[in-house]
C-alpha positions in Angstrom: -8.3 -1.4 5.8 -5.1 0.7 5.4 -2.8 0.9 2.6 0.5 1.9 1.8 2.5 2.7 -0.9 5.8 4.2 -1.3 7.2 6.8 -3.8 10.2 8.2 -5.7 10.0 12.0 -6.4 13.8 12.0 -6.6 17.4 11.1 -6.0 17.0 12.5 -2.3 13.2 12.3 -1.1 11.6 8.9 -0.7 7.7 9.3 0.5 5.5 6.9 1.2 1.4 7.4 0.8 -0.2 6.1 3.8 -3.8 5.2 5.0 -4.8 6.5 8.4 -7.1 3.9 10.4 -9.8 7.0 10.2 -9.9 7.1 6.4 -7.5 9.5 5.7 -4.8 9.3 3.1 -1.6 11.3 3.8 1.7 12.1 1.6 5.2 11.9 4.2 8.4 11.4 4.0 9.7 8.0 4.3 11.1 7.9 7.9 7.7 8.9 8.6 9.0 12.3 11.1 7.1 15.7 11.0 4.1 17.1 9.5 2.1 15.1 6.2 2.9 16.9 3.3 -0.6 16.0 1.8 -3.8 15.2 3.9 -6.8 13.6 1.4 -9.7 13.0 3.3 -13.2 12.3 1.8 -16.1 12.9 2.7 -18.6 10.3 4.0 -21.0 10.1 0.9 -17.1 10.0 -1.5 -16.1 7.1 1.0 -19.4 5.5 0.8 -19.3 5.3 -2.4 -15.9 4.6 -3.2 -15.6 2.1 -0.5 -12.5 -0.2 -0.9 -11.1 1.5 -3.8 -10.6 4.6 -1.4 -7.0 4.3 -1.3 -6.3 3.7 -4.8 -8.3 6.7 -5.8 -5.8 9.0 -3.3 -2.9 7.2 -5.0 -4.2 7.9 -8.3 -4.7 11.7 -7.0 -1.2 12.2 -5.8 0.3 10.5 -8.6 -1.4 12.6 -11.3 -0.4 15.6 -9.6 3.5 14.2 -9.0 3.7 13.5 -12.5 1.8 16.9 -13.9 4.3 18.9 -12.0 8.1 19.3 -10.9 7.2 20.6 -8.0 9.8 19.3 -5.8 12.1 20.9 -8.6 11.0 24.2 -8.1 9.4 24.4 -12.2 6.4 22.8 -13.3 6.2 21.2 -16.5 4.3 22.3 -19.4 1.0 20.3 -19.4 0.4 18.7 -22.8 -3.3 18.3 -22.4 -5.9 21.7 -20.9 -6.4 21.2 -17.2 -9.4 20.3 -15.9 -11.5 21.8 -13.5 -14.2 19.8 -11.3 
């Protein structure tokens, strides 16, 4: 199963979060040229266990750390809640 889901970071960038047909969830730019700018992959126990929900997890992942940051602005934002560490 692949998914896909596309984002606004800005004015001027549209990406779009893709599922590979191996698994792998990747960050691009829309038109889809050049190097990911995110790779997720999981390992085989992670994707075992999160089965279908596999690509919602990576959406939730990039998401979170979109909206934590401005980092396609150059600053990042002040975080209102400690970071957590796993």
């Amino acid at each position: 199963m692949t998914g896909h889901t596309e984002v606004t970071v800005s004015e001027t960038a549209v990406l779009e979060i893709v599922e590979l047909a191996d698994g792998e969830v990747i960050l691009r730019p829309a038109e889809g040229e050049g190097e990911p700018l995110l790779r997720i992959r999981f390992s085989e126990e992670a994707a075992g266990l999160l089965r279908e929900s596999r690509f919602e997890v990576a959406r939730e992942m990039i998401d979170h750390a979109i909206t934590r940051t401005t980092l396609w602005e150059g600053e990042r934002e002040e975080a209102s809640v400690p970071e957590t560490v796993h």
